[in-house]
N, C-alpha and C positions, 0 to 999 in steps of 0.2 A: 387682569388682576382686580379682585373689588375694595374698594376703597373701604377700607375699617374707620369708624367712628366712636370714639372711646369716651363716650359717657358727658357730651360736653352739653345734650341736651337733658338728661334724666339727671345728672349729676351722680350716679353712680361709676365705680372703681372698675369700669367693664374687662380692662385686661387681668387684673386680679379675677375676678369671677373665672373671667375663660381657662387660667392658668389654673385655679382650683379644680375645675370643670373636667381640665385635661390631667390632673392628676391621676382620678379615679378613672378615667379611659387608657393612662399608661398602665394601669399597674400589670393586668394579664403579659404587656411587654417586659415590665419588671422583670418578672420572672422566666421570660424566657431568657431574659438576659444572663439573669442566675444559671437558669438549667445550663446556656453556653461556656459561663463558666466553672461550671462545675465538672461539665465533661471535658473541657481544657484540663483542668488541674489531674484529672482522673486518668488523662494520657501522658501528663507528664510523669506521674506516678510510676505508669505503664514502663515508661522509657526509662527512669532510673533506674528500676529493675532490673529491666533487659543489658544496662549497660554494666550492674552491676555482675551481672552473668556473662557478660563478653570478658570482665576483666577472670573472671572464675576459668573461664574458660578458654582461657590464653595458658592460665594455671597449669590446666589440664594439657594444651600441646605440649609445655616443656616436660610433663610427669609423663611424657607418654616415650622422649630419648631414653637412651639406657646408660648416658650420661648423667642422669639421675640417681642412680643403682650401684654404678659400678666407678666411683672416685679411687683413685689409686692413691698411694703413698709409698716414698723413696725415704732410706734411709743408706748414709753412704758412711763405712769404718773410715773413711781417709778422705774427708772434706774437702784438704788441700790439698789432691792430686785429681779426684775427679767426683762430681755433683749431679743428680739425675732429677727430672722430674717425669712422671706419669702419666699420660692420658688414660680415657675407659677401655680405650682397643686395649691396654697392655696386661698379658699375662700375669699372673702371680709367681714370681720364683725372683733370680736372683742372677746377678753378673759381677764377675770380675777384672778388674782393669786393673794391668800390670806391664811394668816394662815400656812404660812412656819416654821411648826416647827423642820426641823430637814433639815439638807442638807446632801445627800450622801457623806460616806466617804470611803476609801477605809483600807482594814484591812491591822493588820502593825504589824511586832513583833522586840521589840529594845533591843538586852542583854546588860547582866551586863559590868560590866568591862572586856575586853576579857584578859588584861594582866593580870598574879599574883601579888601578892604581894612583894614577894621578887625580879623577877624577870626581867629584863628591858624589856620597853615598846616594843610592838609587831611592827618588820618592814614590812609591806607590802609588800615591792619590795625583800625580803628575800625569801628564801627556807621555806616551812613550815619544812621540817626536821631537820634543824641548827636551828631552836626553838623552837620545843618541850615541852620542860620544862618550856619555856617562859608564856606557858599558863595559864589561872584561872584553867583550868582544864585540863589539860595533854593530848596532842594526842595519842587516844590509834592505834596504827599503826601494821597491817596485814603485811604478808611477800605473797609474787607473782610477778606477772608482768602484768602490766595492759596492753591489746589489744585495738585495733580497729580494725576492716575489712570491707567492705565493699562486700555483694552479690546480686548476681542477682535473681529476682523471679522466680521459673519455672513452676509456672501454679497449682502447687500443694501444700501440707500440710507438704511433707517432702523431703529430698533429697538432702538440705542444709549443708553445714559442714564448718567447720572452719579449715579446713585442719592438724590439729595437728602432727600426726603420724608421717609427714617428719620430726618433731622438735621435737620430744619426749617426749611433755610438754602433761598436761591434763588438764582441767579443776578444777579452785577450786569449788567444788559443794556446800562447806557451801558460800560461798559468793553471790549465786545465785538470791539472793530478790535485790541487790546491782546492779547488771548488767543492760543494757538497751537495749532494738533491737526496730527500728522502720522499719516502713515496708511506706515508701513515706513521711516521718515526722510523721508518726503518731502511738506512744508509745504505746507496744504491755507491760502486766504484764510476769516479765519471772519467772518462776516455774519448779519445781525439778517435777511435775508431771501433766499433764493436769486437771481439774475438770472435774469430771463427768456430769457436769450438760451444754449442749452441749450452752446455751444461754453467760454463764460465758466462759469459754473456748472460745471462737469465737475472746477475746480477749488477749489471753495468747500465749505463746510460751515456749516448754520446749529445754532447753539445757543441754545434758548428758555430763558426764565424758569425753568422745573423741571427741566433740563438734559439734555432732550432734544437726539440731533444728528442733521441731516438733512446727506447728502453728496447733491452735484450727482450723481451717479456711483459705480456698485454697488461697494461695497469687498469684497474680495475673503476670501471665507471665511477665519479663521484670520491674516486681517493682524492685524499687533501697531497699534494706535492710541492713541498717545500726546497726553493733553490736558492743558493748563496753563489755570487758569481763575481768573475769582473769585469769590466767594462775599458776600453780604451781614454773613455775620457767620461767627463758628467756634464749633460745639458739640462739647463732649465731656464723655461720661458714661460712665462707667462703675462696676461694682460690684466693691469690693472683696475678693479673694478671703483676704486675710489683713490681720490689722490692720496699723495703718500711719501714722506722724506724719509723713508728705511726700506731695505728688501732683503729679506733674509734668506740664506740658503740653507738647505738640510745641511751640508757637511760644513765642519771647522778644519784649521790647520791643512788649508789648501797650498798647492804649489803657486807659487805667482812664477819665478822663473827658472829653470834648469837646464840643464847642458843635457836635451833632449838629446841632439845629433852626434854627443859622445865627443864633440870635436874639441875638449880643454874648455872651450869660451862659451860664454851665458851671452847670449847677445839676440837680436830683435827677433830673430828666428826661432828662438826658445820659451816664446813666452806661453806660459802655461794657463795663464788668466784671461779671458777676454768677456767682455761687457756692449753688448750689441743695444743701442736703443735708437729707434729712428733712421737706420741705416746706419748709424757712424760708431765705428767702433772705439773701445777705450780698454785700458789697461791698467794696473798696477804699477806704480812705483820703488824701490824701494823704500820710500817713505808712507806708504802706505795709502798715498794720494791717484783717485782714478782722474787718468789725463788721457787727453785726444793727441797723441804724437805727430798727428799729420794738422795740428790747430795748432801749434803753437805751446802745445804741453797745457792746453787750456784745463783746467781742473774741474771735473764733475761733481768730486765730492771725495769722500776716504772710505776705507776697506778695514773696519776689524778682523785680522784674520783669526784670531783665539775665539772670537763669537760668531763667525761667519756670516757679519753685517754690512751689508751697504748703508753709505750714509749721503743722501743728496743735499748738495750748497742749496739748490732748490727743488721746491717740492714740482715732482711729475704727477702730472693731472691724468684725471682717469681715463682709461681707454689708450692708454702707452703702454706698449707691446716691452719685456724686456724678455732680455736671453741672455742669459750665462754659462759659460763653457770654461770648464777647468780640472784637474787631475787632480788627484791627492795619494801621498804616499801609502804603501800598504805592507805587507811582510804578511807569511805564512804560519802556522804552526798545525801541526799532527799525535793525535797520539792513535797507537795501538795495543791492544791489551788482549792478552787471553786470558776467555771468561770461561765461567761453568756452561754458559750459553755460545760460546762459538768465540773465533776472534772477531774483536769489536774497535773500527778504526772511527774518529772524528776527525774532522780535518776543520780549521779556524781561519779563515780568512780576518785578518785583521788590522783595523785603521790607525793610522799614525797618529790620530787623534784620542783616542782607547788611552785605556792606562792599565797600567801590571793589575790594581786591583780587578778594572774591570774583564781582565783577557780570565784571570783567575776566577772569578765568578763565573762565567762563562762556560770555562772547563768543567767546575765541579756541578754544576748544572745541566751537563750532556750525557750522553749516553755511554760515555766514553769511562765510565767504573770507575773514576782515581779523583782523587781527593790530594789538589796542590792548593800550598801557600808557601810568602811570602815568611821567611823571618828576618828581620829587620835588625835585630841586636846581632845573629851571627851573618847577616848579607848572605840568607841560601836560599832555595828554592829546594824544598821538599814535592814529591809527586810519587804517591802510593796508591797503588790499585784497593780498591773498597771491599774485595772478597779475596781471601786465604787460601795459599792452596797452589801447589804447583800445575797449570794447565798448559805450560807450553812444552812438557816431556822433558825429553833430553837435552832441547833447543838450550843456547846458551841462554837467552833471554825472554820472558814471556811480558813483556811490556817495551813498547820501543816509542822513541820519542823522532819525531823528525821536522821539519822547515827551518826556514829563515829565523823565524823569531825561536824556536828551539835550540841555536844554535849559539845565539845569545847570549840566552838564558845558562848555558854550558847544561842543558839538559840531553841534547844529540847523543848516538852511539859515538860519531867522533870526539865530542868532546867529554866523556862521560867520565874517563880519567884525567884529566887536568885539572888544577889549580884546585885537589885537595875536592875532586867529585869522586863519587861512587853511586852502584846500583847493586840493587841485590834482589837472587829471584824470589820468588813465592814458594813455598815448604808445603809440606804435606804432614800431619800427623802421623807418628809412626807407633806403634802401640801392639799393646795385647791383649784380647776380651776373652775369657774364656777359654785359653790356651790355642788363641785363634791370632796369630801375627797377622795384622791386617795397617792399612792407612785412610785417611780421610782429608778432604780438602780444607776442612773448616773443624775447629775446636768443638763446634757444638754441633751433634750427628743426631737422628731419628734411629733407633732400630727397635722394630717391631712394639712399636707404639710408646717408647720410653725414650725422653731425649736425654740422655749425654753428652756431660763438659768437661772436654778436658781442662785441668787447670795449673797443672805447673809438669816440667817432665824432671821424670823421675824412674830411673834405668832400674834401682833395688826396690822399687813402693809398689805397694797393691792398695788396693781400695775395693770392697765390697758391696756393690749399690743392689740393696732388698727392695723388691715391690709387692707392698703389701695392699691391703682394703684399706681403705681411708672410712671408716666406719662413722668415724664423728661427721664427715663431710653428708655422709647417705642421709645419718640421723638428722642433722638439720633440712637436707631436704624435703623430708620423709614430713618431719613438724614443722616448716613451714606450706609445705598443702594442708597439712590440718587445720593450720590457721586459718590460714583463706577458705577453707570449708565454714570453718565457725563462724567467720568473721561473713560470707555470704548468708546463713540458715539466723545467724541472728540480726542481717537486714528484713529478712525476709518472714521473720515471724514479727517481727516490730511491726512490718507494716498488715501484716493479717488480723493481727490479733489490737489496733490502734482504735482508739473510741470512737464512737460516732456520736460528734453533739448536732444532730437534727433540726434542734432550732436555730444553728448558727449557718443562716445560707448568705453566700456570697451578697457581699453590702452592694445597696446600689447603689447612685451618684447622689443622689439625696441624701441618703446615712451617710454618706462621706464626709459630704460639708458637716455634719455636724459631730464627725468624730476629731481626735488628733491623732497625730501619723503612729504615739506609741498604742493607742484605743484599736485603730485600723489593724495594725499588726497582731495583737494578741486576738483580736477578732476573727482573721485570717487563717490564723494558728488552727484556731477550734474548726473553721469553715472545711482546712480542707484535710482534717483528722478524719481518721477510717474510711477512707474512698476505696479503697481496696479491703477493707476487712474483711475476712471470710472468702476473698476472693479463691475460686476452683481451680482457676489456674497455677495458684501459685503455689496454694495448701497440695493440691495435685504433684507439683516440682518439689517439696519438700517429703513425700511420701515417697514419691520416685526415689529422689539421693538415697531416703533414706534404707531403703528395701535394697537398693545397689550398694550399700556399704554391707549391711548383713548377707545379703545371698552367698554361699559358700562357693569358689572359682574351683571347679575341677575339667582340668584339660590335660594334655598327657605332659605337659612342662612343670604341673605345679606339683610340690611335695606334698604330698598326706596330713602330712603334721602343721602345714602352714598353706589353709583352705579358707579361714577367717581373718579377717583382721582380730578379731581377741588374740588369735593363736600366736598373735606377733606383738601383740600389751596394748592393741587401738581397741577404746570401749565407748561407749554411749553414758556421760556423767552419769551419776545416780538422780542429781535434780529433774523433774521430769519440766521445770518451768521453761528449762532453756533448750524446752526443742529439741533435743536429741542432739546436741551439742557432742560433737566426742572429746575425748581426752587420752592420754599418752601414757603408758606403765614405762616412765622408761629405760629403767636396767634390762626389763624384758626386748621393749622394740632392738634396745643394743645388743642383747645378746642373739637377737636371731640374726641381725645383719652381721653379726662376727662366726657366727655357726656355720649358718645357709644362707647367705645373701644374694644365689642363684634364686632360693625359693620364696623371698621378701619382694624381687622382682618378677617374677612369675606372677605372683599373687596381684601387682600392680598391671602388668602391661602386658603379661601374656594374651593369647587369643583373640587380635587385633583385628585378624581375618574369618573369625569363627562365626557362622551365622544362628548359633546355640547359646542362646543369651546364659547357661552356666556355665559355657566354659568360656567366657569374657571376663580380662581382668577388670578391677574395680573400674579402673581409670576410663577403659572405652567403655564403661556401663554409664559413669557418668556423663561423660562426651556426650553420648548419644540421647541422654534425659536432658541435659543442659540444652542441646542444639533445638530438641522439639519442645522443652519449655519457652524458647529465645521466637521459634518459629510460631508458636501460638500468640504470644504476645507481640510478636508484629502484626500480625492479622488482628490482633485490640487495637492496638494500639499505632505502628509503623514506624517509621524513626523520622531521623532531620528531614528524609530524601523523599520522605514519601507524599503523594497527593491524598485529600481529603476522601478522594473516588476508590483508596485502595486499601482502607482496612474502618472496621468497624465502627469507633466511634468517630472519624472522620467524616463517615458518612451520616451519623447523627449530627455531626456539629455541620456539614450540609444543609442536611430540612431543618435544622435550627435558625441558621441563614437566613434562609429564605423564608423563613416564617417571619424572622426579624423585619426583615425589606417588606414582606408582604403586610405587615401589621403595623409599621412608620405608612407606610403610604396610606394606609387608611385611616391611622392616625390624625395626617395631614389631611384629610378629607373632615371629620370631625369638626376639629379644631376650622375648617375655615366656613363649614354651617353654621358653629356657633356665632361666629362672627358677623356671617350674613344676617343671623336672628335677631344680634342686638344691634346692628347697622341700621337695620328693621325698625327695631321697636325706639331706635333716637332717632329717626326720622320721622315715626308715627307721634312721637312725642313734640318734637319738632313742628310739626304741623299743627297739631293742635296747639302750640304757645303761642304759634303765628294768628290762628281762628279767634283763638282767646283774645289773645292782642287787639288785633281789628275789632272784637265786638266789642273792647271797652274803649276803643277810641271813639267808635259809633253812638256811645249811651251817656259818652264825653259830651259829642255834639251836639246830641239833641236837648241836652239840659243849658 
């Protein structure tokens, strides 16, 4: 690098000079900088356009449905008996509904009193095992540990496990009917042994002792297989990686002791809790105190059992192994239902730590179609299947309830009549359409594209539901594409026909500094006014539309009489300034949609397939000018996605680039000759004040 010297011996302002110097050397750059921005602004231009013709042209797929065309309208003589509405599939004419004697219901089962007698009322937001007793009928409660897991499909029938073996635990196999597996949501029956008969089996799964599952039928690679299960007991161990005075377990409301062996007595053989750390085991208290029985009753520390917390007297230091082994109460529940889609059973395995709210959650969040709650003022349990409609035929019942905790609840087929229970089944609508005695599962039916509701029954009432043309619904369709035509043709002549001020080209960093940010903006304004004026492209897209709205449509769908848009009141204003703007007659456009609104659509959307540009409705005339206007101006211009290499003026703004780059670096060349000149000429200068010097000290001495 050469060392610049700036004026210290001539006394001149050399970086001023050089900067003057380098002025009139930038300027050719000046301008290319303008011309790059000018072809910037020129493509953004390009792209507003274009997107304003994507939104024209979203327009245009929905005017191309015949949902467009063809809105229906229901009118019904007897509101309160029965109410229709219309799609475009639905014919014009007319039904009558008579003779409603029965209206679909859906089946519902309501138990007795859930609380006893003696007992305080049931709290919902409670534990179900802190009330118990609380019950009409007693929670009879299972000891295990209830699972979940979640496995992956592998193409086959077996090969699936629940991994047990690291955790010592087995399977409880009497509990097996209770359990759930579904294979992608959809509830496989589990069984202690597959059926023989290969059509039944296809939909079972059996789960052994070590948690093996065997499906009737190949699960399909990569299926999600969801299993609920239970367990003889719960281990967990783990090593601590940092010390720690707490250890919490996943489950609360654990057994500490029970009369496992059935024999009357709770005693050292029963105990359900054990606490392994360092070899020596410990247990629970009734006090809630973990003691070493064979120390002395030495106390380790205490057992929340409602938060399922260990608490140590002292803290265990990291790298202490612990292990815990214990049971927790559980109870069943089932329901099954017939659906429109098949019978549909869930089955609930559920913790003694749960509460009524949440088992109820649960339920209405399953697959299982019914909708239970709690009421708390009359102590019932309500459980109504979610769709109307008799599906279990003759069967006494088409919703059945069954387990442990159903039995509780007084929701069971056994207990369904006691203590002021009842159930009722699901109803079918029984009616008359058109002197047509028919039934339906559900109050609100489809037929032949008009939905019917029934609404109250009614054995003497008729009701007359007319479908007619919804003609105001067409007409506003019809005027909002006209909108968006005008509302497109007048972007579009704005920017064609927009001034071009010539002397205003994009400021350079110089005029910047010495504008303000409101001077810069109305600068800016004028800079990038009429970039497009005149533009061929787009005067082009505006001759196109508009040659596609006058060209007459004949094809063998359209009527004679409506071959023009005039022929239906659409005209081109009289103003000639807004471009051909159209506008709307509109008692005429309404009266041809209430005449022939076959041939109002025709006129739109007929000739979709037609390779004979007259007999193309307007709609795909436009289509097809909008997409190859859209496609010429990517090829100007390109959009967010596209590179500089892949449409026109990107490729300008390329060798603009690089004329930039190539014209700074010589730039930089300039600018450091100058430099070297005057480094030059304050060194030559330099020298000579030195020469000077010496020969006045020499003419010093000789005098």
């Amino acid at each position: 690098m050469n060392m610049r010297i700036g004026g210290l011996a001539s006394g001149m302002d050399i970086d001023s000079i050089v900067k003057n110097l380098m002025k009139a050397e930038r300027m050719p750059l000046d301008k290319l900088k303008q011309k790059k921005q000018t072809l910037e602004w020129q493509r953004d231009d390009y792209r507003s356009m274009n997107t304003s013709l994507l939104d024209f042209r979203t327009e245009l797929t929905q005017m191309k449905l015949t949902t467009k065309y063809r809105a229906r309208s229901v009118t019904s003589s007897n509101e309160a008996l029965a109410t229709a509405t219309a799609s475009s599939a639905a014919s014009r004419g007319s039904y009558t509904i008579s003779n409603v004697t029965q209206l679909a219901t859906a089946a519902y089962r309501v138990s007795g009193k859930v609380t006893g007698d003696s007992g305080p009322k049931i709290d919902a937001s409670k534990s179900l095992d802190s009330q118990t007793t609380n019950f009409a009928s007693n929670i009879s409660w299972k000891q295990g540990s209830v699972e979940s897991k979640t496995l992956t499909g592998n193409g086959g029938t077996s090969g699936l496990n629940l991994d047990l073996e690291k955790s010592g635990v087995k399977i409880l196999t009497d509990s097996i009917s209770s359990m759930s597996v579904k294979v992608n949501g959809v509830a496989y029956e589990v069984v202690a042994e597959l059926d023989t008969d290969p059509k039944v089996s296809k939909n079972q799964v059996k789960i052994d002792e070590t948690g093996n599952l065997e499906f009737g039928t190949t699960i399909k690679e990569g299926a999600i297989v969801k299993v609920d299960y239970v367990t003889d007991k719960k281990v967990e161990e783990t090593t601590l990686d940092a010390d720690a005075t707490t250890f919490q377990l996943s489950k609360t409301n654990i057994n500490i002791k029970s009369d496992v062996n059935n024999d009357g007595v709770v005693d050292e053989n029963d105990i359900q809790f054990k606490l392994e750390i360092g070899g020596i085991s410990y247990s629970v208290d009734t006090n809630g105190n973990i003691i070493n029985s064979e120390n002395d009753n030495e106390v380790l520390g205490t057992f929340d059992n409602e938060k399922g917390t260990i608490h140590f007297n002292n803290k265990q230091t990291s790298g202490t192994t612990i292990k815990v082994t214990y049971t927790q109460n559980y109870t069943d529940f089932s329901v099954t239902s017939q659906t429109s889609k098949g019978e549909v059973k869930e089955n609930f395995l559920i913790q003694s730590s749960e509460t009524l709210n949440q088992v109820i959650n649960r339920v209405n969040a399953s697959n299982a179609g019914v909708s239970m709650l709690y009421d708390s003022a009359s102590d019932k349990i309500s459980l109504m299947r979610k769709e109307t409609g008799n599906f279990g035929g003759t069967s006494e019942d088409d919703m059945t309830v069954s387990g442990s905790l159903g039995s509780s609840l007084l929701l069971n087929d056994d207990d369904i009549t006691n203590n002021g229970a009842k159930k009722q089944k699901g109803t079918n609508a029984e009616f008359t359409i058109n002197g047509l005695t028919t039934s339906r599962s559900s109050n609100t039916f489809d037929m032949n594209g008009v939905t019917i509701t029934l609404k109250k029954e009614g054995p003497g009432e008729t009701a007359t539901l007319a479908i007619n043309n919804d003609s105001n619904t067409v007409f506003d369709n019809i005027k909002a594409f006209v909108d968006k035509y005008n509302e497109l043709i007048d972007k579009i002549n704005k920017k064609v026909s927009e001034e071009r001020y010539r002397s205003y080209t994009p400021l350079t960093d110089d005029q910047r500094e010495q504008l303000s940010d409101k001077q810069q903006e109305q600068w800016e304004e004028k800079a990038k006014s009429g970039l497009l004026r005149r533009d061929s492209i787009l005067t082009g897209a505006l001759s196109s539309m508009r040659q596609d709205f006058y060209s007459p449509v004949s094809n063998n769908q359209t009527d004679p009489l409506y071959r023009q848009l005039a022929s239906i009141g659409i005209t081109t204003t009289a103003n000639y300034l807004e471009g051909g703007k159209l506008e709307i007659n509109e008692a005429k456009l309404k009266e041809a949609i209430n005449n022939n609104p076959e041939a109002v659509e025709a006129l739109f959307r007929s000739g979709g397939d037609s390779s004979v540009e007259s007999e193309k409705g307007i709609i795909h005339r436009l289509y097809e000018s909008v997409n190859g206007t859209m496609d010429k101006l990517k090829a100007r211009a390109g959009n967010a996605f596209s590179t500089n290499e892949q449409f026109t003026i990107g490729k300008s703004l390329k060798s603009v680039d690089d004329q930039i780059d190539h014209f700074e670096d010589r730039l930089k060349q300039i600018e450091d000759r100058y430099w070297r000149q005057f480094t030059a000429m304050e060194k030559a200068i330099q020298r000579a004040n030195s020469q000077s010097s010496y020969l006045m000290q020499q003419f010093s001495g000789g005098n």
